[in-house]
Every structure is written in structure tokens, then in C-alpha cells.
VOTOR-31841 format. One line per field, with one value per residue (C-alpha): residue number from 0; z, x, y. Coordinates in steps of 0.25 Angstrom, whole numbers. Each point is the difference from the previous one (the first is absolute). Example, Ala and Ser with C-alpha at 12.3 -4.5 7.8 and 13.67 -1.06 7.14 Angstrom:
2
i 0  1
c3 31  -2
c1 49  6
c2 -18  14
END
This chain:
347
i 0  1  2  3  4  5  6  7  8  9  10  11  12  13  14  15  16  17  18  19  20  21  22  23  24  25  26  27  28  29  30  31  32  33  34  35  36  37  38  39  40  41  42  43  44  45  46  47  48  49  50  51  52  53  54  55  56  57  58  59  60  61  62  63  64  65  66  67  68  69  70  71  72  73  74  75  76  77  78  79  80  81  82  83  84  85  86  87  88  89  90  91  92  93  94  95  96  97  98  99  100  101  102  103  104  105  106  107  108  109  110  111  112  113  114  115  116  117  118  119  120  121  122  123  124  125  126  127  128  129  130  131  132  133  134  135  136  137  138  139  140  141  142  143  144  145  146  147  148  149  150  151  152  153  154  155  156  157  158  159  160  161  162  163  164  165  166  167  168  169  170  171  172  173  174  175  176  177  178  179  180  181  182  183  184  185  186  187  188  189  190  191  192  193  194  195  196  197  198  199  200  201  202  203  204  205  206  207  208  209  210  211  212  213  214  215  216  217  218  219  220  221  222  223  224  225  226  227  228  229  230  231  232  233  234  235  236  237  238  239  240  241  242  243  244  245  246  247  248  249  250  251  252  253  254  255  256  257  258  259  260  261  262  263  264  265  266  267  268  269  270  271  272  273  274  275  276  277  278  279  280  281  282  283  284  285  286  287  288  289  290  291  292  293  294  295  296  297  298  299  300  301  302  303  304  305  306  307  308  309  310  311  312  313  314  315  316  317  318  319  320  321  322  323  324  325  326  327  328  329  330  331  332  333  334  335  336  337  338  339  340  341  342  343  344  345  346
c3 399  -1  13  2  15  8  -4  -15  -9  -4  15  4  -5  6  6  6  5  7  6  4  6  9  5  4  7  8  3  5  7  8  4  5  10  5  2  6  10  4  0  12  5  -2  14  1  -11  3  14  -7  -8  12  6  -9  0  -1  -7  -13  -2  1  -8  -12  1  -3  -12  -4  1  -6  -13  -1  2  -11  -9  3  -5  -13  -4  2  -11  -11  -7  4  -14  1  14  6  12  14  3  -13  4  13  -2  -10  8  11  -12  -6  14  3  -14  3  14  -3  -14  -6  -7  1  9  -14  -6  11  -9  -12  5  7  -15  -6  11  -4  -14  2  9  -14  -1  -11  1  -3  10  12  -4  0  13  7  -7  7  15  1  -3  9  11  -3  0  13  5  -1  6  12  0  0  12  7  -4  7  11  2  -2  10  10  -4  -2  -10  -10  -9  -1  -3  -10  -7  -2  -3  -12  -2  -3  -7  -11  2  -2  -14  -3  3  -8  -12  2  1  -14  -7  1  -5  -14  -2  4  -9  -12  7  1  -14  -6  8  -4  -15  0  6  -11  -12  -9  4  2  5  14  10  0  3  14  4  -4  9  12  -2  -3  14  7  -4  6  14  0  -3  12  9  12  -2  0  12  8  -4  5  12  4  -4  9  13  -5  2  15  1  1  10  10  -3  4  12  6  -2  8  9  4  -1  12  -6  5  -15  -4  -12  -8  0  -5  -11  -4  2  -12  -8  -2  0  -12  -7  2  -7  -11  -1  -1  -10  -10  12  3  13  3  6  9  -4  11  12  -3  0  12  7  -4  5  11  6  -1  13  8  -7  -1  -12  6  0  -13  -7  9  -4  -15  -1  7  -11  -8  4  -5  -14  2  6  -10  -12  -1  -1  -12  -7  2  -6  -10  -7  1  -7  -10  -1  -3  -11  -5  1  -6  -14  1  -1  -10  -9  1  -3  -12  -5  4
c1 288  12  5  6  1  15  1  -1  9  4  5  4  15  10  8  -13  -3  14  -2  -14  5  11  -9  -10  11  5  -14  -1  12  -2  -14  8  8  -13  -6  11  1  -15  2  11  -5  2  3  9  7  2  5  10  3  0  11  10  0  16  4  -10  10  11  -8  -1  17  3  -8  5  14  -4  -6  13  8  -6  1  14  -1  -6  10  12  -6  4  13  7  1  -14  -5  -10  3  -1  -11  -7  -2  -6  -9  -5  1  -11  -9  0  -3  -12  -6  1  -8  -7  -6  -10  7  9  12  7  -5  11  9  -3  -3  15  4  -7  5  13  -1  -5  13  6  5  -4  -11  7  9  -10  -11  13  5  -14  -2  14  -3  -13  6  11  -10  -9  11  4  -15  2  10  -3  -14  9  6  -13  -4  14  -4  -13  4  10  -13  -6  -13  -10  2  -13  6  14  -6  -8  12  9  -11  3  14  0  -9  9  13  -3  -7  10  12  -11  -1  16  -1  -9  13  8  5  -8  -12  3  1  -12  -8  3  -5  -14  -2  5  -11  -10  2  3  10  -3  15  -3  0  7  12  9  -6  0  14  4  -7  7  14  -2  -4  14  8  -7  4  13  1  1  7  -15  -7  6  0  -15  -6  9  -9  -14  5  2  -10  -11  5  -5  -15  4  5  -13  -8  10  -1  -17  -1  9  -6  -14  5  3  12  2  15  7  -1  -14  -2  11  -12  -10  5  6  -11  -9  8  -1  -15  2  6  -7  -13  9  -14  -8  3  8  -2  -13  -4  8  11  -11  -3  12  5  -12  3  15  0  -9  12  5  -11  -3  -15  -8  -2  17  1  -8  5  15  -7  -4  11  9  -10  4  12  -5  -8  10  10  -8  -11  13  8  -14  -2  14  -1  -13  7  12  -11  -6  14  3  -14  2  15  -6  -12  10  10  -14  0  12  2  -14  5
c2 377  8  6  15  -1  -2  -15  0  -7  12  6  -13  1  -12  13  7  -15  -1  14  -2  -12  5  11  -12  -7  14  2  -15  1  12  -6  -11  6  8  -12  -7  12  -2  -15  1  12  13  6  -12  5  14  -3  -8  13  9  -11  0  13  8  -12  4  13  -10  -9  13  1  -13  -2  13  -6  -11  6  7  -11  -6  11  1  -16  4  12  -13  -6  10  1  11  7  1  0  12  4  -7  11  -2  -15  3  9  -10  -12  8  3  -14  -4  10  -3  -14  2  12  -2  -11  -7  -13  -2  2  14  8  -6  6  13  -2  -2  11  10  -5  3  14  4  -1  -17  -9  -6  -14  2  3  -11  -9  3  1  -14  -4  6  -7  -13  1  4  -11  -10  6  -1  -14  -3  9  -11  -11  6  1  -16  -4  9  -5  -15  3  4  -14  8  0  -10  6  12  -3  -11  13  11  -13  -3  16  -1  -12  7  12  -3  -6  12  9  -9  3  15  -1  -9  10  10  -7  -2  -11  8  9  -8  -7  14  4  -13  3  13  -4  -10  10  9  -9  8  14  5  12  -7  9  -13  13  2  -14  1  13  -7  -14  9  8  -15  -5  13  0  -16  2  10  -12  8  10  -15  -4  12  2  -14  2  13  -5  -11  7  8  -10  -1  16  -6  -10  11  6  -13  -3  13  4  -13  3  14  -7  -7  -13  -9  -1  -6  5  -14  1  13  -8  -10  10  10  -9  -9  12  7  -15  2  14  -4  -12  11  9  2  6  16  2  -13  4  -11  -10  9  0  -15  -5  9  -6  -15  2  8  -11  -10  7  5  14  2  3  14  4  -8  9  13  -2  -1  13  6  -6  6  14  2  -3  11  10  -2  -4  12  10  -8  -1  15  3  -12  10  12  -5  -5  14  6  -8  1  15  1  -9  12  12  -9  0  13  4  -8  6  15
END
């Protein structure tokens, strides 16, 4: 029997599945974290809160720096004949963060909506998919080597060996991962690309070849902007050092005698974690669970874990509701502006 309901063949689309699926996890993920504040106590956990108290404000600014910092990162990137400006770059660094925190989707979809944000400022469309492509490289690359720092760190403590073996295992997978993503971006991924999508499509020539072309063209001019390169992985860089200020300073207002190198192994390892979770929204849970699992390293209990997890959660929220606002308001004006051209053309 045939059926019509929500789960027949017909509704189960692979990009409705994908959809339904990241919702599933964001719903699952936010259980997480409610649980895991029962599990340690939630009057624990609002004490904690109510501890670190000024040092949340302080908390909100330097993310805030950080965001901006990095935006600052992504406008290096661009050659200079063609470069948006530094204020264009910010504004849309905040929103690819808030859509990335904020929105069910993966840790990757604020990328895309970063990319199309850029596009409706007036750049091509190859040329801001290329350098969101390029800036999320750099700042994974950089990502790993700010975890490499915090293995040395830790194996510097003589402290746990299971951990350190499990975010070494992460790294090993990742560093080859990344060389490939780096490949794919290449020439030789292009030609490799094109003989993918030629297959796929058998002769059809009518295959956009020309777009792939445009992407792979604005690729090798952000490249060759090697001083943009290198001035852009130097800010995603110190930037990653942003959250450990963040780490250091909640424990230390929670009362903690917390030293600056482990607030070093605590974040870095935590955003290896994070990335390591790129697939679930916000890193729902997999932030609260890894916070817990390393805070523990020095004493901190399950409690503050997860109280200077929500606290890092509320910048994500201060500045990324307000980019998300002005993100569907620059939506609604170009929806608006093609309405009247219609118009126009018809009058």
C-alpha cells in the first residue's frame, strides 16, 4: 500500500532528508546540554553563572573583537583591484558566525550565506565563493596547529595520555584532509573536477564548465596575493588565542587558581573537538562534553564546565541574532528592488 503521509517516497527527497536530518541533530543537541545541566546540577550551574559575573560583559567584547578581527582576516585575502571594503567584511564575518551558531544547519551553511551576502553587495559570485573557500581553509589550518600547541602543552603537564592519544588521532586524520581540500583547488582539481562532472553528465556540453572556470580563475589571484596569505593566517592565528583569554579569565572570576596554559589545553583541544563535530549545529553538546571532559584535567567540576559553556554561548547570541536580522532585511531589499525593476520594465 501506497503511502501519502510525511515519509513517502515522494517527500523523502535526499535534500529534505539532509534538512530533516540537521534539525534532528539541533534538536538532539540542544536536549544534550539540558541534560547535561540536570546531570551536574542545575543550581550548581547557575551559581557558577552568577560567579563569573562582570567577567561575562568582558567575555561579549572580546568575542566581539575576535569576529572582527577575523573579518579584517578575510578582507586581506582579496586583491586589491577587487577587494570590498574592510567594513563589508566585518559585517559579514558576524553574520557567517551567528548563522553558524544560531541557525540549524551544519557548522558550514554560515559560509554560504557569508558567500551570498557577498554577492548581493554587488562582487561576483566566483570571486566571493573563492575567497570564502580560501579563508575557511586558512582558519582550519591554523585550527590545527593552534591543537598542536595545546598536545605540546598538555604533554608538557605529563597529563592525560588518553586524551592527548584521541585529539592526536584528530589531527592526524586532519591534516591529510586538509592537504586534500587544498588539492581540490588546485589545478589539478580542476582538471580532476571537470572530468567528474563530464562523466556525470556524459556529453551534455552545456555544463556550466564556464563557472567552474571563474571560481578556479579567482582561486589563483587570492593565491598569488601571498603578502594577503600570510597577513591573513597570522590574524586567524592570534585570533584563536581570543577564546583562551575567555577560558582563562571565566575560571579565574569563578574563583579558580586557573594558569594561563591550561586555559591554552582547554580551548584549543576544545575547538579541535569542534571541528572535529563540524556536521552538528553549533557544536551542540559536543562543546558542553568536551568542556566537561577537559576542564576536569585540572580540577574544574562538571558544574563550571558547563557554566563557562553557556557563557561562551552568549556572545553567539548577542552578536549573531542582530547580523541575522540585518542579513533578512538586505534580503528583503533586494527582493524588493527586482519587484519594482519588474515593474518598471512592464510599465
Amino acid at each position: 500500500m501506497r503511502s501519502n503521509g510525511l515519509w513517502s517516497k515522494r517527500n523523502l527527497k535526499p535534500a529534505a532528508l539532509r534538512r530533516w536530518a540537521v534539525k534532528i541533530v539541533w534538536i538532539g543537541g540542544g536536549a544534550a546540554i539540558v541534560a547535561l545541566i540536570f546531570w551536574t546540577g542545575a543550581g550548581s550551574v547557575r551559581l557558577a553563572i552568577e560567579t563569573a559575573g562582570w567577567a561575562v560583559g568582558v567575555v561579549l567584547l572580546i568575542r566581539g573583537a575576535a569576529v572582527a578581527a577575523s573579518g579584517l582576516g578575510w578582507f586581506a585575502l582579496f586583491p586589491s583591484a577587487v577587494r570590498p571594503t574592510a567594513l563589508t567584511c566585518v559585517l559579514i564575518r558576524f553574520l557567517r558566525e551567528g548563522a553558524n551558531s544560531l541557525l540549524p544547519m551544519t557548522q558550514v551553511g554560515g559560509e554560504v550565506i557569508g558567500a551570498r551576502a557577498l554577492t548581493l553587495r554587488g562582487l561576483p559570485a566566483s570571486l566571493s565563493a573563492a575567497s570564502i573557500i580560501v579563508d575557511v581553509l586558512l582558519q582550519a589550518v591554523t585550527q590545527l596547529l593552534f591543537a598542536v600547541v595545546g598536545v605540546v602543552t598538555l604533554a608538557k603537564m605529563d597529563r592525560a595520555s588518553d586524551i592527548r592519544g584521541v585529539v592526536t588521532l584528530i589531527i592526524a586524520v586532519g591534516a591529510p584532509a586538509l592537504l586534500g581540500f587544498y588539492f581540490v583547488q588546485r589545478p589539478e582539481g580542476q582538471r580532476a573536477l571537470k572530468m567528474l562532472a563530464t562523466r556525470v553528465v556524459g556529453e551534455r556540453q552545456w555544463l556550466p564548465f564556464g563557472a567552474i572556470d571563474a571560481l578556479y580563475s579567482r582561486l589563483a589571484s587570492i593565491y598569488a596575493n601571498r603578502l594577503g596569505i600570510c597577513v591573513a593566517g597570522s590574524i586567524h592565528m592570534t585570533v584563536w588565542f581570543f577564546g583562551v583569554f575567555e577560558v582563562w579569565l571565566l575560571m579565574c572570576a569563578m574563583g579558580f587558581q586557573a594558569k594561563f596554559s591550561w586555559a591554552v589545553v582547554i580551548e584549543s583541544l576544545l575547538q579541535a573537538i569542534r571541528g572535529a563535530a563540524f556536521a552538528m549545529p553549533a557544536a551542540l553538546g559536543a562543546q558542553e562534553g568536551g568542556l566537561i571532559a577537559l576542564c576536569a584535567l585540572f580540577g574544574v567540576p562538571a558544574s563550571a564546565a558547563i557554566a563557562i559553556s553557556l557563557i561562551k554561548r552568549v556572545p553567539d547570541v548577542v552578536w549573531g541574532a542582530p547580523s541575522l536580522l540585518g542579513w533578512q532585511m538586505l534580503e528583503g531589499s533586494m527582493l524588493l528592488a527586482g519587484e519594482d525593476a519588474g515593474r518598471s520594465r512592464k510599465t
